[in-house]
N, C-alpha and C positions, 0 to 999 in steps of 0.2 A: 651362491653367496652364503659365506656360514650365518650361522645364526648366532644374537651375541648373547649370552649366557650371563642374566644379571645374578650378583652375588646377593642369596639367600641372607634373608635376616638373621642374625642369630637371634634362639631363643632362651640363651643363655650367657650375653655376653661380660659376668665378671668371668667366667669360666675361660672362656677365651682371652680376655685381659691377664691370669694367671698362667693358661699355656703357652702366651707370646714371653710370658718373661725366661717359662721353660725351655723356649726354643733359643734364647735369646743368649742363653748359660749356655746349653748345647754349642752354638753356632760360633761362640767367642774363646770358650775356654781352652783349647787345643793350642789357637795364638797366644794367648796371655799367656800358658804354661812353657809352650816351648821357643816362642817366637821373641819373647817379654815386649809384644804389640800394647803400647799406651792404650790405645781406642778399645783393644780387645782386653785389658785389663778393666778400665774402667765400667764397662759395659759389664761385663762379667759379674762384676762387683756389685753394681747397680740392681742388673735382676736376682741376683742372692738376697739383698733386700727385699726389693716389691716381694718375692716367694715370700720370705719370712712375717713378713707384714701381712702374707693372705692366712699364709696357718695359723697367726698371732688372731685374725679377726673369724676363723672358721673352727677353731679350737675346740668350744663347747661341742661340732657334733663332729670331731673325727675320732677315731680310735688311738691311743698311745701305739698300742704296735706299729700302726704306720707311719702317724706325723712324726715322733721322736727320732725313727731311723733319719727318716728326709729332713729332720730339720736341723740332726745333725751332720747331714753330708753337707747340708749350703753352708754350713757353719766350718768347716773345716777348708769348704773353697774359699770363701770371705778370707778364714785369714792367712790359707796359702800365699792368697795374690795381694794381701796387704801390707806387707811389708813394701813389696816391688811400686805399689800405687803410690806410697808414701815419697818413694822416694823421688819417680817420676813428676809428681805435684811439687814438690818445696826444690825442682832443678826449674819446672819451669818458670813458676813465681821470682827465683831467684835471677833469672834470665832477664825477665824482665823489666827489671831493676841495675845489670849492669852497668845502660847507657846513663842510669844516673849522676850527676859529678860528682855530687855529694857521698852517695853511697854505692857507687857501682864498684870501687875496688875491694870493700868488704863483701857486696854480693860473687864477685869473683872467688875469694876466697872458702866462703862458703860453699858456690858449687863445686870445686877442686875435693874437695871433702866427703860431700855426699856423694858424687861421679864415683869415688873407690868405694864407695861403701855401698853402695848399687850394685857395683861390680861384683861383691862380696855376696849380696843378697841373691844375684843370681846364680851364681853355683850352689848357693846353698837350697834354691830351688830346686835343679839341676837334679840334687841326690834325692829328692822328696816325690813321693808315690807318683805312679805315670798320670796322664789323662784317664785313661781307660778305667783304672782304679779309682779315681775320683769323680768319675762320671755314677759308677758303680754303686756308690753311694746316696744315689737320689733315684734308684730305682723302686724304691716305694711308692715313689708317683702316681702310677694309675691306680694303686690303689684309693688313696688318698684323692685322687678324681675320681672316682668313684662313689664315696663317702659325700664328696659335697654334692655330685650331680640330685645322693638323696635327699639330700637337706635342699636343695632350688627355691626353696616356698618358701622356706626363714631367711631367705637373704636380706630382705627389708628390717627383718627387724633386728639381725644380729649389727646392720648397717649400723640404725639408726642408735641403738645402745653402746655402740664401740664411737662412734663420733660424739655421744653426748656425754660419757667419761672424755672424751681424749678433749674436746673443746675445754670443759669444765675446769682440768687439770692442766691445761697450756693458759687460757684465760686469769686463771689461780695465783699462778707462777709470774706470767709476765704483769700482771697490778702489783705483785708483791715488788719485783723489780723495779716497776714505776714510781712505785710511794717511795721507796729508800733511795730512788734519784732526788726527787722533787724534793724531799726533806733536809737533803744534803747528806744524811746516814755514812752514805759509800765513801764519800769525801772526805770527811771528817774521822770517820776512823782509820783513816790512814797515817793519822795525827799521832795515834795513842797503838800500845801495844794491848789488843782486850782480844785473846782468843773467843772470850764469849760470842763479842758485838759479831766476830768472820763466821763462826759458826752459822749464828743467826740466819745468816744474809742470804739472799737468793742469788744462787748462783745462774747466770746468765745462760750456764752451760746446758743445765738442764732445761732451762725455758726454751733451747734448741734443739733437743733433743724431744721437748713435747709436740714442738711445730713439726718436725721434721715427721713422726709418728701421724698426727693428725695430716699431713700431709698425701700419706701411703694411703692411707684412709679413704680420703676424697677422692683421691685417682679410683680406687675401686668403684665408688658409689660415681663418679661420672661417668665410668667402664658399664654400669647399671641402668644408665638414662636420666640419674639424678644430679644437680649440680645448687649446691649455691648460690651459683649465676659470677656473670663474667669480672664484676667490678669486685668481689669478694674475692675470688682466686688471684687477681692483679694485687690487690693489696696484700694477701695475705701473703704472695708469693715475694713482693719487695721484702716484708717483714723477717722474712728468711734469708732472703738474701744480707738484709742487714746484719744479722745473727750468725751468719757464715764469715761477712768479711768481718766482723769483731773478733772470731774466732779464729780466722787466718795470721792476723796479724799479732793476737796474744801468745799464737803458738811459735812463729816467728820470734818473736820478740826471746822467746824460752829456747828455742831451738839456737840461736846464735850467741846468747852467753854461756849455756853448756857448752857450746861448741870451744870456748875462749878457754873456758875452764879443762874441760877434757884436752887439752891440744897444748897447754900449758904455754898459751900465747902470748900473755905478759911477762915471759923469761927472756925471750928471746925477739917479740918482733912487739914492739911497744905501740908502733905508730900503726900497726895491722888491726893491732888489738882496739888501739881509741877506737878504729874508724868501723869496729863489728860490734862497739857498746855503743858506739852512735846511731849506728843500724836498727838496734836491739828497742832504745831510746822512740825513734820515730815509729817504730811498731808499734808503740804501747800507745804513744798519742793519736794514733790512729785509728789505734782500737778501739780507747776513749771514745769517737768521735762517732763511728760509727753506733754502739750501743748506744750515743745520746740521742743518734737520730731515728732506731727502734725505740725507745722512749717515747718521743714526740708523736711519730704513727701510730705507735697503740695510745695514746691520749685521744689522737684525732678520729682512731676507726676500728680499734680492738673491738670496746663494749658492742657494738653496731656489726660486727663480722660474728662474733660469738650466738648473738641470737636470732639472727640469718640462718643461719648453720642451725640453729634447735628447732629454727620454726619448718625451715626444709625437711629436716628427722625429724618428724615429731614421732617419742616412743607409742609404739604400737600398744604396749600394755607393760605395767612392772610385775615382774616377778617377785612375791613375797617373801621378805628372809627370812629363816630360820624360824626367829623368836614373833613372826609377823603374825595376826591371825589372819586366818585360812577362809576368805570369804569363799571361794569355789574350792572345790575337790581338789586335791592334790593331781598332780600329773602323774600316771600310769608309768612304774618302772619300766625300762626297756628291759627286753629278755638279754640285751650284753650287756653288759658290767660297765665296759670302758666308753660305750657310745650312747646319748639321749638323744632322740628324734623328737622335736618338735609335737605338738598335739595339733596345732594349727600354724598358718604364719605368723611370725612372731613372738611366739611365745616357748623362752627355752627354759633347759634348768641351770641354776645357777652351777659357776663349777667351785669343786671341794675347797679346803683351802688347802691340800695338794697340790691340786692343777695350779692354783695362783701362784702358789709358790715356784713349782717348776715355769709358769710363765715371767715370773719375777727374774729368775735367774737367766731365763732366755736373752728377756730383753739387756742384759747386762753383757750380751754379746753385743747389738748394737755399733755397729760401725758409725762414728757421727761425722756431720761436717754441716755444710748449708742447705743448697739444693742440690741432689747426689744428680739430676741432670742437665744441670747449668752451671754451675760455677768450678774450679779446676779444683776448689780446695773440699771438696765432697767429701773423698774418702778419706778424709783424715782419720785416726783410730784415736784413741786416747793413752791406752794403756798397755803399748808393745815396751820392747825394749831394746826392738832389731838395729833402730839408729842411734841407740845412746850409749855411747863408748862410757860416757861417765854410771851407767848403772843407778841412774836414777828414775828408771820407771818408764818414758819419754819418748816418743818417734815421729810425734808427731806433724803431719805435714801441713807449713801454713802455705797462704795464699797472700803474695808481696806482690803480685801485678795487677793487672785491673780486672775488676769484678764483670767485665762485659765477656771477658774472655772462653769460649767454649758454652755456649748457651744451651747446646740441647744433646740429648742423648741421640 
């Protein structure tokens, strides 16, 4: 009788967490590019992020030669296969919506539309670099594994100072949100023409895109043995989800009267047209409805998830700025330029305002949407222009069906 071979602990498993998403690109990408497989698009798509979000939280101790190269190869698969997700997401949203009376023959008309314009996207994939060559480009990898296996010991604390900016800065965003509901602000200036008061306002979008970051975050630190605990990820994870269907259905709403307008559909089919601004109409009220019910949750259990999360991290020690005095010794230059190695756990050097800046611009790659492995409207992008015949910036793909659809990766 064999003998059964129990699997070895890992004693490194965010490392492991970041290799499955390695594999994970590997094992998907050949379908998404040549096969235009949904499941192997979205997947693909998926661990380009988590990757991104591990180099964004490991940054301080790898070298530029390596992460820049790798973290412009996942940058250039993200948005090979982005356009193709896009389209795939707002046929199926739209699908589901068909059988409605009301508005299923504007959702007809809408899929008729994107179906060619899908078609379009994939020949123009078609001409675009093979796998092999795109695979090619994240061959700085082991390096880059390499680099973190030395850093192992500041994992805690690089954890615990990227979760307590990213909490701080999603917490920040969504009270400002909250107060300009509760006050009526949002409301009310839709009364009056004041670019100031639009300026001002917090935009929703970004309190989605902070959740979504702090998001990548916790996965890793649970990948670590740490967790906020169960009732804190439930919540926070509705919170998202709230924040994706708001976003599905505004994008919706934007996608079918461009579509009216580009297609010059009040010349010729009048009664096609009412019935795709009426479409357009129940997306927006939708939307509404949704962010008033992220409202409501973060009133009930935001403040209470935010300091759960800091009391979990608590920072190991700050690192003193610049202009800060220096109660102990400075940290010991590394003998390379581009890499700092920790002196003990937890304690890094801050990075230039270089590095922040090339991290600034990183994240403005950022593919957004809700929860990238639950909800269909994940990969939406913001700022293509693959599906907008009118050339106004736009492709993005909302989510018109129900939020239960497609839960996990």
């Amino acid at each position: 009788m064999a003998k059964r071979t129990s699997k070895k602990k890992s004693d490194f498993p965010l490392l492991d967490h970041i290799e499955k998403q390695m594999e994970k690109l590997r094992e998907n990408v050949a379908d998404a590019i040549e096969k235009f497989d949904e499941e192997a698009i979205h997947d693909a798509r998926v661990a380009t992020r988590r990757l991104k979000a591990a180099l964004e939280l490991t940054s301080a101790v790898l070298s530029k030669r390596h992460r820049k190269p790798l973290d412009s190869g996942l940058r250039k698969i993200r948005r090979r296969l982005g356009p193709l997700r896009d389209a795939d997401v707002m046929i199926h949203h739209l699908t589901a919506l068909t059988g409605d009376r009301r508005h299923g023959q504007a959702a007809a008309w809408l899929i008729g539309r994107l179906e060619q314009a899908r078609e379009g996207l994939r020949e123009e994939s078609r001409q675009g670099p093979s796998v092999e060559k795109l695979l090619r480009r994240t061959e700085a990898w082991p390096m880059v594994r390499g680099e973190i296996i030395e850093a192992r010991e500041g994992v805690d604390g690089l954890l615990a100072e990227s979760l307590h900016a990213q909490v701080d800065a999603f917490a920040t965003q969504a009270a400002q949100l909250v107060r300009e509901y509760a006050s009526g602000s949002r409301v009310a200036a839709g009364d009056r023409d004041d670019a100031s008061n639009h300026a001002n306002r917090q935009n929703p979008h970004d309190v989605r895109i902070a959740a979504k970051a702090l998001r990548y975050t916790l996965e890793m630190a649970q990948a670590e043995g740490r967790s906020p605990g169960a009732r804190v990820m439930t919540s926070f994870k509705r919170m998202q989800e709230l924040l994706g269907t708001w976003h599905d259905f505004v994008v919706l709403a934007d996608y079918a009267l461009k579509e009216v307008v580009a297609s010059e559909l009040m010349h010729h089919e009048v009664a096609t047209s009412d019935r795709v601004i009426e479409l357009a109409k129940f997306a927006v009220k939708r939307s509404a409805q949704e962010l008033s019910a992220f409202c409501r949750l973060w009133e009930q259990k935001g403040e209470p998830i935010a300091v759960r999360i800091r009391a979990v991290f608590e920072l190991m020690r700050t690192v003193p700025g610049p202009e800060s005095p220096q109660s102990e010794s400075p940290l010991p230059e590394s003998p390379q330029s581009e890499k700092s190695m920790p002196a003990h756990p937890g304690v890094w050097r801050r990075r230039s305002s270089t590095e922040s800046d090339e991290a600034a611009e990183s994240s403005n790659d950022v593919t957004v949407g809700g929860d990238d492995s639950s909800r269909p409207g994940d990969d939406l992008r913001e700022s293509r222009t693959d599906l907008d015949p009118s050339g106004t910036g736009s492709s993005e793909v909302p989510a018109a069906g129900p939020t239960a659809s497609r839960r996990a990766v």
